[in-house]
C-alpha positions in Angstrom: 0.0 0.0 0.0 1.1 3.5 -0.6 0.6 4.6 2.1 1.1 8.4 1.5 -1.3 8.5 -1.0 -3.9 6.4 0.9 -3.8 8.7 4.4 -3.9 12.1 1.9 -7.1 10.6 -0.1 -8.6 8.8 2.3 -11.5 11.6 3.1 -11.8 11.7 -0.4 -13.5 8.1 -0.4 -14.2 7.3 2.9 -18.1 7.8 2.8 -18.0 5.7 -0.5 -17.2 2.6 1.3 -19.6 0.1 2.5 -19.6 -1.4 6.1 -16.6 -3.0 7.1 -15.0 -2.6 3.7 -11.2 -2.5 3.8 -9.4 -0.3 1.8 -6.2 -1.8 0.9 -4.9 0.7 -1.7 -5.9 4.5 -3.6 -3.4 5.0 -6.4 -3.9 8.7 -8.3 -4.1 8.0 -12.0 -4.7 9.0 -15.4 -6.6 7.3 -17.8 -5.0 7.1 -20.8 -8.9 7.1 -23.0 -9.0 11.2 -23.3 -5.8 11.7 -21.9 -4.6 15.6 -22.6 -1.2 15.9 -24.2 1.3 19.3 -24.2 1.8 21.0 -26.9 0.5 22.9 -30.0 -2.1 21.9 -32.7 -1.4 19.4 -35.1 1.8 17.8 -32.5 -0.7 17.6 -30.1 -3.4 16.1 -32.3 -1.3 13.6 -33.2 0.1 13.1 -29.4 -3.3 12.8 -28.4 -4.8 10.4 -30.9 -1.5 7.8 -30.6 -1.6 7.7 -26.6 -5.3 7.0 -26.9 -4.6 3.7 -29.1 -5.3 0.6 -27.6 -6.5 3.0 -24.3 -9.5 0.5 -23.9 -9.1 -3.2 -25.3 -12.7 -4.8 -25.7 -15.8 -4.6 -26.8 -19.4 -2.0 -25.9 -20.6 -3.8 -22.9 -17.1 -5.1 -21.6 -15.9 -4.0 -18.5 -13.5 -2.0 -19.9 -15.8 -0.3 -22.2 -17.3 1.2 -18.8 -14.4 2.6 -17.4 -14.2 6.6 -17.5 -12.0 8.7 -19.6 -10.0 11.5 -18.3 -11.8 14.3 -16.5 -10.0 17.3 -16.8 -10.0 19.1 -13.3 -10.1 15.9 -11.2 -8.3 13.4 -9.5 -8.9 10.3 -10.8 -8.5 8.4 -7.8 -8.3 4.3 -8.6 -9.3 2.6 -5.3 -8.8 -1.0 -4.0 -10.6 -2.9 -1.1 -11.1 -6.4 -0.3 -14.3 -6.3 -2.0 -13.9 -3.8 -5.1 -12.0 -1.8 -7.5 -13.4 1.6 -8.8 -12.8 4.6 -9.5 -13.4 8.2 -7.8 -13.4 11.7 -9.4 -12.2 14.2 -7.0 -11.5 18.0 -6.9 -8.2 19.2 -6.3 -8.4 20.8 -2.6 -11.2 19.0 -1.2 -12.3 19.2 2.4 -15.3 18.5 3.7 -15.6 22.2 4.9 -15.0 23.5 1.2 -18.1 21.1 0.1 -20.1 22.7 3.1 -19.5 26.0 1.9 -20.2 25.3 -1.7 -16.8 26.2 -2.6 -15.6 22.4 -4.0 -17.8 19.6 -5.8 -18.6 16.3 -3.4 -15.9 13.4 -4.4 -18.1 11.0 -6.7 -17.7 7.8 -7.9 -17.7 6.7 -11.2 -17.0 3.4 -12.0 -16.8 0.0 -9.7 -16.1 -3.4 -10.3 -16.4 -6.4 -8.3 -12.5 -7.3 -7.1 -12.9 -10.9 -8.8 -13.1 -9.1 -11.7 -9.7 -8.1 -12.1 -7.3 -10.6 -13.1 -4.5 -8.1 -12.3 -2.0 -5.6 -13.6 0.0 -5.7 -16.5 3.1 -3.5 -16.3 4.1 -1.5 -19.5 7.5 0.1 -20.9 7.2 3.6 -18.8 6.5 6.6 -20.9 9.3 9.4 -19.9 7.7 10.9 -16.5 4.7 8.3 -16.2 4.6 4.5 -15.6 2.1 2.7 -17.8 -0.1 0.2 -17.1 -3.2 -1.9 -17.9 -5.9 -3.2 -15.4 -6.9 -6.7 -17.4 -10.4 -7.9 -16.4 -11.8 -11.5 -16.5 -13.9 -10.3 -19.9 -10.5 -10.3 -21.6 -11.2 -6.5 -21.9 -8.4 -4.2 -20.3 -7.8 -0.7 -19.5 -4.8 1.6 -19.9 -3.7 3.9 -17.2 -0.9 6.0 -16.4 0.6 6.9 -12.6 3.7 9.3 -12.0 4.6 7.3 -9.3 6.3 3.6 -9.6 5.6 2.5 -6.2 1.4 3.2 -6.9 2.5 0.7 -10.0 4.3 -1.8 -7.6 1.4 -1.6 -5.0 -1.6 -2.3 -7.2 0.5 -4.9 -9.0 0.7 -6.6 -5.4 -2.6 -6.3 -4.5 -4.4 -7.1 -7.5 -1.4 -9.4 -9.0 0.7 -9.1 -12.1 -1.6 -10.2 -15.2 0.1 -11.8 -18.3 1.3 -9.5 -20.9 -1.8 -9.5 -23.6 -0.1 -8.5 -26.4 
């Protein structure tokens, strides 16, 4: 567990679990499906359109095919327990107190999957300042996601397992 990130987010989720849920793991992430790329017009097209190949592997209806593409202005906060996987959308600088005030959108979830459907995490070659990897489900679907942080990689990869490369 990382657990830096998982005492920082914590707050951010902790209403989202259900009684006596565990939370083994919150990695920060980026989907790669609508992932944003630096740069100017047609370079950043082009940037754009290759990182979002092969973002999602399977079909309409796949598990995968569920799974949310980047929201700009959000955490995209990719949360383990004993009993799930899914994913919350958070706003930078959340506290409970900035929701109460109206000042900050509520944390919500977006997308959860039973934990037996995961068959695990599939490593890729890193991509300068992010490591790349896929979350392979038992549909044969997968989705790609980046982290700027190795050890969120090595965590999830020990919670969930390493899945075989599905080149």
């Amino acid at each position: 567990m990382t657990e830096e990130q998982t005492a920082k987010y914590r707050s951010h989720i902790e209403t989202m679990l259900q009684p006596g849920e565990q939370l083994l793991d919150i990695a920060v992430v980026v989907p790669t499906k609508g992932a944003r790329s630096v740069g100017l017009g047609a370079t950043r097209a082009v940037a754009e359109a290759i990182a979002g190949i092969g973002a999602v592997k399977g079909g309409p209806g796949s598990i995968a095919d569920a799974f949310p593409s980047t929201q700009e202005g959000w955490y995209h906060l990719l949360c383990v327990t004993d009993r799930r996987v899914f994913l919350v959308l958070s706003p930078p600088g959340h506290s409970e107190a900035r929701v109460a005030k109206g000042l900050s959108s509520p944390p919500r979830l977006a997308w959860q999957v039973a934990r037996a459907s995961v068959v695990g995490v599939e490593r890729r070659p890193r991509l300068q300042l992010m490591a790349k990897f896929r979350v392979r489900f038992v549909d044969g679907s997968s989705v790609s996601v980046l982290t700027m942080r190795r050890r969120t990689l090595e965590s999830l990869a020990r919670i969930l397992g390493d899945a075989p490369s599905g080149k």
